[in-house]
N, C-alpha and C positions, 0 to 999 in steps of 0.2 A: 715531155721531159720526165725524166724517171730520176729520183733522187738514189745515190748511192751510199748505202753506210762502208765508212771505213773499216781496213781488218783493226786499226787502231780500237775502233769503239766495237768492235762485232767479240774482239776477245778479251775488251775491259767488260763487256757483260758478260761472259762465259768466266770469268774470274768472279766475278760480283757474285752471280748465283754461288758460284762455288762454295767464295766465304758464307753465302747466307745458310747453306747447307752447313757447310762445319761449326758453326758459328749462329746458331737462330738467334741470339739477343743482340749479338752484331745489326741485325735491322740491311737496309740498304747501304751497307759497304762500299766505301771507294777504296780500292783496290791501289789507286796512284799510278797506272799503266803509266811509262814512259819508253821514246826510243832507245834502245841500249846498242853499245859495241861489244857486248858479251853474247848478246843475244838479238833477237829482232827487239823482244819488247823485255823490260823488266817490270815486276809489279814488287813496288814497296810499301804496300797500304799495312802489309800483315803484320809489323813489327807493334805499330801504334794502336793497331785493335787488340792483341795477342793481350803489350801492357795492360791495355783498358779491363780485358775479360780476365786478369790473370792467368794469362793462360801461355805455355812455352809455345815459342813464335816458329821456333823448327816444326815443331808437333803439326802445327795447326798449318803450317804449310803443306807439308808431309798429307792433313788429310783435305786440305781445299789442290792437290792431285792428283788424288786419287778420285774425286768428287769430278773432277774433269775429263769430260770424253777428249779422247784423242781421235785424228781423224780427218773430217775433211778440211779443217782448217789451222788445228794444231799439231804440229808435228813432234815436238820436243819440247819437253817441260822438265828443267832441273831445279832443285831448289839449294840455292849458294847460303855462304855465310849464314847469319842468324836467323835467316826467314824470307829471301828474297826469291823471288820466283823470275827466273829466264826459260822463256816464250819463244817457240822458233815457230812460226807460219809453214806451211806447206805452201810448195812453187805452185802447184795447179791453184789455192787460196788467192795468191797474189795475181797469176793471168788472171784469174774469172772476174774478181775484182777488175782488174784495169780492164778486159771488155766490156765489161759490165759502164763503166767508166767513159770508154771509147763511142761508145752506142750512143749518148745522148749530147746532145747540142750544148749543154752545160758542162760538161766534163763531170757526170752526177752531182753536181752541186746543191746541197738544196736550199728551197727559197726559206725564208725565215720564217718560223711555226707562225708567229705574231705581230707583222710588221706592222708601222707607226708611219705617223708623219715626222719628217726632221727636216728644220729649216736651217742652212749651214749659212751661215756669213763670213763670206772669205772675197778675196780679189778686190782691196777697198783704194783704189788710187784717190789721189786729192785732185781737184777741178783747176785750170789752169798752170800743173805745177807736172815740171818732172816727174815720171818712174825712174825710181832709184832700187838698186840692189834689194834695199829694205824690201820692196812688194813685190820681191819674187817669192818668197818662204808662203805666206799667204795663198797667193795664187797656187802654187804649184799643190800644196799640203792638201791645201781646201778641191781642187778636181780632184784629186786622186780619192778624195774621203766621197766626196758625191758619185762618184764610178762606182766605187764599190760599196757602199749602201745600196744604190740602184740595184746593181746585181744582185745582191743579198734578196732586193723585193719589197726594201723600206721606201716610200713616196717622201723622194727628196725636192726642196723647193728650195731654189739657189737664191740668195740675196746678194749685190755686191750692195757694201752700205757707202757709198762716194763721199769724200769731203767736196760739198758743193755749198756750203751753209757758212757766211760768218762775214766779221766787221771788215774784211780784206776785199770784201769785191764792195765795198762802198766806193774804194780808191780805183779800182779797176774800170766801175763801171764809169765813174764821175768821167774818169783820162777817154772811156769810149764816148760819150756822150759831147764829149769837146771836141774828139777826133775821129768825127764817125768812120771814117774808110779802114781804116785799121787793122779791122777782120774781116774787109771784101775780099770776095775770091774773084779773080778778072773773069769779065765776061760768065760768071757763074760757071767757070768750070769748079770740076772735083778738085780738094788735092791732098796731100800723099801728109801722112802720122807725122812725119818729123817736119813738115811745113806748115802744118797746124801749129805743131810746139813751137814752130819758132818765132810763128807771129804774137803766140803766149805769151811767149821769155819777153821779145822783144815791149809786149806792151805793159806787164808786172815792171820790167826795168825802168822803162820811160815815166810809167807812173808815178813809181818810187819816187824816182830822182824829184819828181816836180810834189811829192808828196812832202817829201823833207825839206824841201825848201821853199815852199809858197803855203803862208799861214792861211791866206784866202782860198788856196785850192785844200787842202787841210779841212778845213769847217765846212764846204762846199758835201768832199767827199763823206765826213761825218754824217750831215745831213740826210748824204744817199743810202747811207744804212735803213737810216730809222724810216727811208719811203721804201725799200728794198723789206724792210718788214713788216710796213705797214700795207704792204701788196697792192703796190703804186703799179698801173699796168705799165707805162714806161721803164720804168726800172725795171721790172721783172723781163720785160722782152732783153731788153740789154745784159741780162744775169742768163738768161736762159742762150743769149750768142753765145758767149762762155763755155756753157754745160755741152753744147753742141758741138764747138769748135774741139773744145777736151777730150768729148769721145772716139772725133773723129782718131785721134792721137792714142786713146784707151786701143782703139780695135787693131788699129795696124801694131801698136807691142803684145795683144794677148794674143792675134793671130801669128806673129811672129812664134808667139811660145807655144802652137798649134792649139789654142785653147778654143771652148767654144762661147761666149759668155754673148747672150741673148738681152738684148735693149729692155727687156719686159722684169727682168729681172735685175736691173738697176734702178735700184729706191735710195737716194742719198739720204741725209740729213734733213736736207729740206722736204725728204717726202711726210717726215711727220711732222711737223710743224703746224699743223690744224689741231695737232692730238695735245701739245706741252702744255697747255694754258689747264686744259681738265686734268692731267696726270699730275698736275703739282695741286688742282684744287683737292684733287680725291685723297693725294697722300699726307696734307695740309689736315683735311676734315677726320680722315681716319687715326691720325695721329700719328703716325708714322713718321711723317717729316717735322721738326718745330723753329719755329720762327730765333734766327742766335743773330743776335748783332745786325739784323736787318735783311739777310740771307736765308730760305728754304734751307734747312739742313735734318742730312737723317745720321742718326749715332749710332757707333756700335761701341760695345765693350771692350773687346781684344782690338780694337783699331787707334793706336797712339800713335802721335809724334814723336821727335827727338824727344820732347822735352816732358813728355810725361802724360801731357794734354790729350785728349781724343781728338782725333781726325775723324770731321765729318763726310759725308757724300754731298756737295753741293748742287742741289737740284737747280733753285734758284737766287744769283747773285742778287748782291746787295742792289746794284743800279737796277734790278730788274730781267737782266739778262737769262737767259736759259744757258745753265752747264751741259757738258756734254752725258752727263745723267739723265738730264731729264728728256732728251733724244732715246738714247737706249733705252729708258725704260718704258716709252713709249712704241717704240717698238717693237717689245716683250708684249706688250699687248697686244700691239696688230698679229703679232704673229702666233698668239693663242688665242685670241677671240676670233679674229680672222681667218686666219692662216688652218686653224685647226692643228697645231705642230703641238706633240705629244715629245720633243728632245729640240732643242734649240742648241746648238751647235759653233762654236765662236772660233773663228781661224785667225786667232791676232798674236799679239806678242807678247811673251812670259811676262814683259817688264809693266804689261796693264793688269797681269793679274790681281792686285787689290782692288783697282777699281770695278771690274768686275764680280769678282768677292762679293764687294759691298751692295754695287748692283743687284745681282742676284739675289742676296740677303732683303734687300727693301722691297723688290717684287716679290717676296715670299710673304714679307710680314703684311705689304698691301691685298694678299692675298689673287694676285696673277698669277702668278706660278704657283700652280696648285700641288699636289701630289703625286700627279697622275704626269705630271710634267718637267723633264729632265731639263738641267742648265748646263753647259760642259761650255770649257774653252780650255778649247787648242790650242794651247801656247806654246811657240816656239821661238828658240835662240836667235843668237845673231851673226848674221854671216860675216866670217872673217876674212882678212889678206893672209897672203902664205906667212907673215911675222904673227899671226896670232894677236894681231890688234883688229878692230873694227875697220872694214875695207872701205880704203878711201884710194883715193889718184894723187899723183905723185905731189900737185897742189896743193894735197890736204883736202879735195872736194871729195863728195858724197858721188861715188859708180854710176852713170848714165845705166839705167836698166839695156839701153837695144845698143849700146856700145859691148857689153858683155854676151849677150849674145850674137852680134854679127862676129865677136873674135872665136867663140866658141865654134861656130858654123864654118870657121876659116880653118879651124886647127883640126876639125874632123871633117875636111872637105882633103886638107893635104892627106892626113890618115891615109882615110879613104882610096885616095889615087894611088901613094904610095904602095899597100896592099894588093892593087890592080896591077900588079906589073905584066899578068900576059895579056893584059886592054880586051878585058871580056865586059866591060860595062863604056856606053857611049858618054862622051863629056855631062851632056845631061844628063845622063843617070847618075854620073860620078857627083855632081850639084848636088841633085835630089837626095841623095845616099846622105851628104855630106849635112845637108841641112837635117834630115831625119837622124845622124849622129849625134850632131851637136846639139840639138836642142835636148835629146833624149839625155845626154849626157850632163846635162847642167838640172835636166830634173832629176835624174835619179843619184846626182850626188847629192840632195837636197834632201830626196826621200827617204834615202840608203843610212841616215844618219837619224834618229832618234829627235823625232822636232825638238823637244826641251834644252835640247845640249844646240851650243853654239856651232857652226860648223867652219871650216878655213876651207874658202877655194878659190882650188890650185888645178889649174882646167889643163896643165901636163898631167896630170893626174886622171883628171873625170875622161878624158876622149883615150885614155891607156887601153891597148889590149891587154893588159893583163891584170887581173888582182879584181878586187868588188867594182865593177863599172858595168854602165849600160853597155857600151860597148863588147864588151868582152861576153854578155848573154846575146845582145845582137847576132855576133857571128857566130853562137852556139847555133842558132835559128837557121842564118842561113847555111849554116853547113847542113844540118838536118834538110834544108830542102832542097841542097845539092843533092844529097845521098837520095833522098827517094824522086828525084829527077831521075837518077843515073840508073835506079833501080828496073826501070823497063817493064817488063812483064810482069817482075815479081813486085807481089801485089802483099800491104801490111798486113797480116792475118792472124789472129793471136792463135797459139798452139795449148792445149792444157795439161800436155802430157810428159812437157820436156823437163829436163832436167836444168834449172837455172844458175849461168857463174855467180861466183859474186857480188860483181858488178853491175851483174843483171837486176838481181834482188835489191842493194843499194838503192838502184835506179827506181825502179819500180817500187818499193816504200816509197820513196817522197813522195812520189806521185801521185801517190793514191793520197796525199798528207793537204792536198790542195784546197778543196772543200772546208776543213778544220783551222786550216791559218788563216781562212779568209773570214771565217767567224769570231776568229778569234780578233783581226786586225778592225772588225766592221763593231765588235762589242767595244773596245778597249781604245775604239780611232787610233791604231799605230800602222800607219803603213810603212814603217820602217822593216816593219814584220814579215810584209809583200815581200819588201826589196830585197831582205834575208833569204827569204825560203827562194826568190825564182834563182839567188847568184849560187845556190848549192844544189838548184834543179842544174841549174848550167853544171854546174861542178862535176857532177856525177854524171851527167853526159859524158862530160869530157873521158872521165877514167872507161866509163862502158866503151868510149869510140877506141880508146886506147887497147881496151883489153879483149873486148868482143866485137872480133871482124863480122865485118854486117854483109858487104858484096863480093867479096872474094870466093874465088872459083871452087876451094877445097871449103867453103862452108854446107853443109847439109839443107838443101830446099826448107825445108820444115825452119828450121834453128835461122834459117836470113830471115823467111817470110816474121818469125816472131821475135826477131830485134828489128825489122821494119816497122812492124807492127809497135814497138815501145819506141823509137824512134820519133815515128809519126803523133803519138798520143806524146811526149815529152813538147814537140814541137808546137802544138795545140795549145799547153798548158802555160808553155812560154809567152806566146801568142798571145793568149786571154789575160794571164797578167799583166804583161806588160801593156796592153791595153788598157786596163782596169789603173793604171800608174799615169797614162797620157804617155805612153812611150809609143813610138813606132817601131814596128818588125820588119825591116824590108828584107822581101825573099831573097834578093842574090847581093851579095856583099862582096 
């Protein structure tokens, strides 16, 4: 693999020198290279040095152009207005570049000078309960961020942290201990996610019912807590059918949402549970946490109530119980003493951000999170119904998660067929199409939107050919892989000699722009960044197919082979994003 510098970064240093030349107390100069519609690039760094040096911002433009070779990669350098410099690239700059590009297996992406360890926690379902709406933001946000750190070359180590821990399966397991059949599977066969869930539902309901109305099964199931913590082997087996039965339920909705999420990589709550009893003694003795009203509590200064008062972080309750602090902050440990993770990584939701806050505040003053050790959470909004209130069903109930995607898979299955009208793809293919639509499309409206902001979906919308959707870069692909099906003998070829439209150049800058947005989306965790740059890769396809015939008869050999050739490398890069997204590319649509 050969890593490619951008013309972006190759003629923000051929500007950088420049200033450093007109300019020697300037130092390393950033220059502020940006895309322009006046030009290929604009550089607006000169105004803000110019003021710094006292010095006239035209002048010193005037001589960081003069300082600059023109040639094989700048073609045209004017300087506008008060000091801004417009950058036109030579066409032979930009093919050699995207050969250059074309050549390696990475699309010259390069791996990150300094990669790290990062443990991401995302994909956190609860044990016995529904997936709702709510745990798709998670799941979706959280692979896409593991994709592409991977790629980038950082050692990502995936946690899903499960709700499997708490006073609720006293009652669960008590109702299975009474009624043991309950979660037989006949004859030990296998069976299917949503027949798991519904012996779940069914047995949460039945328990309840006899939970609120029988004071003796009440005190019964209390009891089963305190053996259920006191790592009673009985109970534990009866807590661990539970965990089993639920993931059978976990695999068949993350496989629905093509994900991949590996059993080794599920540590619930109760996987630290050995660890709370020393993490409250250590924060206890260091001082950290101090005993308020019979309660472990740690304080912060900026952290009040309504009412004036400080809100603490509750490690440990008054009865003795463990908060959900003293879980995650145990886990902060395993995952830097253990784990070796140099960024810890949180995919949950904006509305935890204090408690996290605070967390992270306490494992710093405990001294776990060290320096050398990043804390980030990924917090994102909430999915809404097309009225722009919190998406619920017409009952008022909380979205079945595999109810929203089997309608999704339905609306992009009709699509699909629709589309097909000369029945160039078989029933099955038209399924397969339809399910690799629809899912794609429920994730990339999730991803297409800015996690923090809330988002409304409206799945007429997400499975639309037209305007920001997966769909709409989908058949960017597959047309691309019509075209060089149809292409025959003529073979992609980059030319360095030609003279390039518009359209061409357009196209070819973004592309070259690949490598840069994925650094910037793997520094910053914004794949909403992805989703931007591949719907205006599509974009500029589209106008290039529009404007520069690629197989027709009256085109010049040379000039098809080298829009096959940027055809083919556009197709590639679609390809690898939307991959790096969990999106699927199917070749014929």
């Amino acid at each position: 693999m050969a890593s490619v510098q951008s013309l972006a970064s190759t003629v923000n240093q051929r500007v950088a020198d420049a200033l450093s030349a007109a300019l020697p107390e300037a130092g390393a100069a950033d220059p502020l290279l940006r895309r322009s519609d006046r030009a290929d690039f604009q550089a607006n760094g000169i105004l803000a040095l110019a003021k710094k040096a006292k010095a006239n911002p035209r002048e010193l433009a005037t001589q960081v152009v003069a300082a600059l070779p023109a040639g094989d990669v700048i073609k045209d350098i004017e300087v506008s207005g008060p000091g801004f410099l417009n950058i036109t690239v030579t066409d032979r700059a930009i093919v050699e570049t995207l050969a250059a590009r074309a050549a390696d297996d990475r699309l010259g992406v390069p791996l990150a000078a300094a990669p790290g360890t990062t443990v991401v926690d995302y994909a956190q379902p609860n044990v016995a309960k529904e997936m709702h709406v709510g745990h798709l933001r998670s799941a979706v946000i959280g692979a896409a961020m593991v994709e592409i750190l991977e790629f980038t070359g950082e050692k990502v180590v995936r946690r899903h942290h499960i709700g499997d821990w708490g006073t609720q399966y006293g009652m669960l397991i008590q109702y299975l201990i009474e009624h043991p059949h309950e979660l037989d599977h006949k004859d030990g066969e296998e069976v299917s996610g949503e027949e798991a869930m519904s012996s779940l539902n069914r047995i949460y309901k039945a328990s309840r019912v006899v939970f609120d109305s029988d004071e003796a099964f009440k005190e019964r199931a209390r009891d089963r807590v305190v053996a259920l913590q006191s790592g009673d082997p009985e109970t534990r087996a009866h807590w661990q059918r539970f965990v089993d039965e639920s993931k059978i339920y976990f695999y068949s909705v993350f496989n629905k949402l093509d994900m991949d999420i590996r059993d080794a990589d599920i540590v619930g709550e109760s996987g630290y549970n050995d660890m709370l009893e020393a993490t409250c003694r250590l924060l206890e003795e260091s001082g950290v946490a101090v005993r308020s009203e019979g309660a472990l509590c740690v304080f912060f200064d900026d952290v009040k109530g309504p009412d004036g008062n400080p809100t603490p972080l509750i490690v440990k309750k008054t009865n003795g119980g463990y908060g959900y602090a003293a879980t995650d902050l145990s886990a902060i440990r395993n995952r830097v003493s253990d784990l070796k993770a140099t960024t810890l990584l949180y995919v949950v939701d904006v509305r935890q951000s204090l408690h996290f806050r605070m967390v992270f505040e306490t494992a710093r003053r405990a001294g776990w999170l060290t320096d050398g050790v990043k804390a980030h959470q990924l917090g994102f909004g909430t999915v809404l119904g097309k009225d722009g209130k919190p998406f619920k069903t017409r009952e008022g109930e909380t979205v079945r998660l595999v109810d929203l995607l089997d309608e999704a898979v339905d609306r992009a299955t009709t699509v699909v067929r629709e589309k097909d009208a000369q029945g160039g793809l078989t029933e099955e293919e038209i399924v397969e199409r339809g399910t690799q639509v629809g899912i794609g499309a429920i994730k990339y409206a999730d991803l297409s939107t800015s996690a923090s902001r809330d988002y409304k979906f409206d799945l007429d919308q997400m499975v639309s050919l037209n305007g920001d959707t997966s769909v709409y870069i989908q058949y960017a692909y597959a047309r691309i892989r019509s075209i060089l099906r149809k292409a025959g003998e003529a073979k992609p070829t980059a030319h360095f000699d030609l003279e390039l439209a518009p359209a061409e150049r357009a196209l070819g800058l973004h592309l070259d722009q690949f490598g840069e947005n994925l650094a910037e989306v793997a520094s910053s965790y914004e794949p909403h960044k992805l989703a931007a740059y591949l719907y205006q890769l599509a974009s500029h396809f589209t106008t290039f197919y529009d404007q520069c015939p690629v197989l027709k008869p009256e085109v010049p050999a040379e000039v098809a082979q080298n829009r096959l050739f940027l055809c083919d490398l556009t197709a590639r890069t679609l390809h690898q994003g939307m991959a790096l997204l969990g999106i699927r590319t199917p070749e014929r649509l």
